[in-house]
C-alpha positions as CSV (number, residue, x, y, z in Angstrom):
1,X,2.6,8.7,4.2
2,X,1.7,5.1,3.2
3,X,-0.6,4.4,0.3
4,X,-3.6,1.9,1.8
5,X,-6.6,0.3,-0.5
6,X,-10.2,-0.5,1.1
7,X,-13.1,-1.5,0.1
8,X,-16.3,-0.4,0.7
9,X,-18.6,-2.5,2.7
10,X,-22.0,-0.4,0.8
11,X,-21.4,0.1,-2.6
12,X,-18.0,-2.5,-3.4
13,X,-15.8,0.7,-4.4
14,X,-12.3,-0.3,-4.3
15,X,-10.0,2.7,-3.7
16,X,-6.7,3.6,-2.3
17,X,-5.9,6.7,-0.6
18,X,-2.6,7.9,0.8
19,X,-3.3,8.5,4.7
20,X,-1.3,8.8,7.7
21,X,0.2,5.5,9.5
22,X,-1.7,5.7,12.7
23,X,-5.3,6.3,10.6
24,X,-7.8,3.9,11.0
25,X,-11.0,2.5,9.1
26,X,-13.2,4.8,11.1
27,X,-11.0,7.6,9.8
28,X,-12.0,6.4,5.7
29,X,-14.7,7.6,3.8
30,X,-16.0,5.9,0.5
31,X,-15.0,8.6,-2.4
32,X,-18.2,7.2,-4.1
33,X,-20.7,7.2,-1.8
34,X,-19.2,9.0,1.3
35,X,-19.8,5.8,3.6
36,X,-17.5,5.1,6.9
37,X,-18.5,1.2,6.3
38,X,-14.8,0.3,4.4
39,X,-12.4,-2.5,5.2
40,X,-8.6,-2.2,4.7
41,X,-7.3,-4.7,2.3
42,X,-3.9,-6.3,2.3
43,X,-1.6,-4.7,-0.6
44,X,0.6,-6.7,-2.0
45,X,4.0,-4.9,-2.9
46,X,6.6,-4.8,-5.8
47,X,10.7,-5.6,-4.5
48,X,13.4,-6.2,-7.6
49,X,16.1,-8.2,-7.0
50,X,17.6,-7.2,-9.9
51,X,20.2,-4.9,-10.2
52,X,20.9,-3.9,-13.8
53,X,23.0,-1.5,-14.4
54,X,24.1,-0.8,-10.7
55,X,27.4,-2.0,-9.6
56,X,27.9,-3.4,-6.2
57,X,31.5,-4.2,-4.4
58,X,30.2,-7.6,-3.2
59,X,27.7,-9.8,-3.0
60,X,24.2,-9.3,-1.0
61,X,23.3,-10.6,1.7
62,X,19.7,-10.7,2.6
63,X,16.8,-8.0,1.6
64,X,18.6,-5.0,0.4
65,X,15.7,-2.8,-0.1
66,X,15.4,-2.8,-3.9
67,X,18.7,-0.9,-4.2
């Protein structure tokens, strides 16, 4: 299950909560003030291109997943 942050439309609370994929907005709560009046924000997300330490047999080619 996917970690997702919102924000709360009454009281500003930013939060994230881990949720199923197919969950919706209507399916959030506020954990401050219990409201169903959040927003999903867009998460920004860590990748490392580095691989110290890791040996590969050739070069990459494209996104590699991180590994």
């Amino acid at each position: 299950m996917p970690i997702y942050e919102y924000i709360c439309k009454s009281c500003g609370e930013r939060f994230s909560i881990l949720q199923k994929v197919n969950s919706t907005e209507k399916d959030t709560g506020c954990p401050k003030c219990s409201s169903y009046e959040v927003k999903k924000l867009m998460s920004s997300f860590c990748c490392s291109s580095s691989n110290a330490g890791i040996s590969s047999p050739g070069p990459s080619h494209g996104f590699g997943g991180g590994g």
